[in-house]
N, C-alpha and C positions, 0 to 999 in steps of 0.2 A: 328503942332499939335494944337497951340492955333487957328489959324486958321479956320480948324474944327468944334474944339468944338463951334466957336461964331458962325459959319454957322449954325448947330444946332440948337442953341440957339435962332436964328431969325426965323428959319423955323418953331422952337416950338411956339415962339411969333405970327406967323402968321395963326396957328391954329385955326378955331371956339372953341366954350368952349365946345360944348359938344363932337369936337375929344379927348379933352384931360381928360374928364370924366372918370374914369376907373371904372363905372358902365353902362356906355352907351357903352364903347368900349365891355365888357362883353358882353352885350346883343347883339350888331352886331355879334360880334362872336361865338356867341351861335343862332341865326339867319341863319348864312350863314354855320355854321355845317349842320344843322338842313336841310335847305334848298339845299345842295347840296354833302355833305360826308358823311351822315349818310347812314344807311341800307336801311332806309328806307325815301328816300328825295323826292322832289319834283318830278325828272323826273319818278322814278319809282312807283311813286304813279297815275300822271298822266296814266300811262300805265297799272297797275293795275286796272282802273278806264275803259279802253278801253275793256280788257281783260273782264271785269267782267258784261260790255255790251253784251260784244259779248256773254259770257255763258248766259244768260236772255234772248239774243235772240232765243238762238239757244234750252233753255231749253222748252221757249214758242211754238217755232215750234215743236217739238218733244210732247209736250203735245197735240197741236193738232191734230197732225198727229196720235198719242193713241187714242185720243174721234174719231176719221174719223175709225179708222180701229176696234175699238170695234164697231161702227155700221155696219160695214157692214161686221162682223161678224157675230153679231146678227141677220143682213137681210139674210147671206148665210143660215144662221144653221135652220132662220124661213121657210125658202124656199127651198124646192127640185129644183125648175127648175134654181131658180138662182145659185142654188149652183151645178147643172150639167152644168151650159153653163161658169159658173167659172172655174169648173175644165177640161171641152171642151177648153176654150179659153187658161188660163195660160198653163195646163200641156200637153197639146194636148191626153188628157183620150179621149178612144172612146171604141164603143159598140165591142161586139165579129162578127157583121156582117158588121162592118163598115173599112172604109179606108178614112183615112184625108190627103188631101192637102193640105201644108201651102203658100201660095203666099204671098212676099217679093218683097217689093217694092227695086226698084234701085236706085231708088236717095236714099234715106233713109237709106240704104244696105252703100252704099258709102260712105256718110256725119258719116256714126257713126264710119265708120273706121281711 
């Protein structure tokens, strides 16, 4: 047992002074909570930080894609002919004396399936 205890003893003696601080050991301790067990620590803040990217980017895009389709909105509703050959193209709309073709490309047809 005495033993021990003097092994101890010299291990304590071979300590820098501010291991044996117990305001410095505090703060490491309150450091490496902080930094890696708490709710909210380093890793998932990093990833929070990714996340919060990615909604910025993806909020920017969707904004533009708003201003892109309020104008040509606007450009249909100002225009008759662009807003028949809109709904000719998208909806395949035609007249009562008409009959539409669609032609479908094969490669195209193929690569989307």
């Amino acid at each position: 047992m005495r033993t021990f205890v003097t092994m101890l003893a010299a291990y304590w003696n071979k300590l820098p002074w501010y291991l044996k601080n117990k305001y410095i050991i505090t703060m490491i301790s309150f450091v490496m909570w902080l930094a890696f067990f708490d709710q909210h620590n380093l890793i998932n803040q990093v990833e929070f930080k990714a996340e919060l990217y990615k909604l910025n980017q993806d909020k920017d895009y969707y904004q533009h894609e708003i201003v892109q389709i309020k104008e040509d909105l606007q450009e249909l509703l100002s225009d008759n002919r662009k807003l028949e050959k809109f709904a000719r193209e998208r909806y395949y709309m035609k007249k009562t004396n008409e009959e539409i073709f669609v032609f479908v490309d094969e490669d195209a047809a193929e690569s989307s399936h």
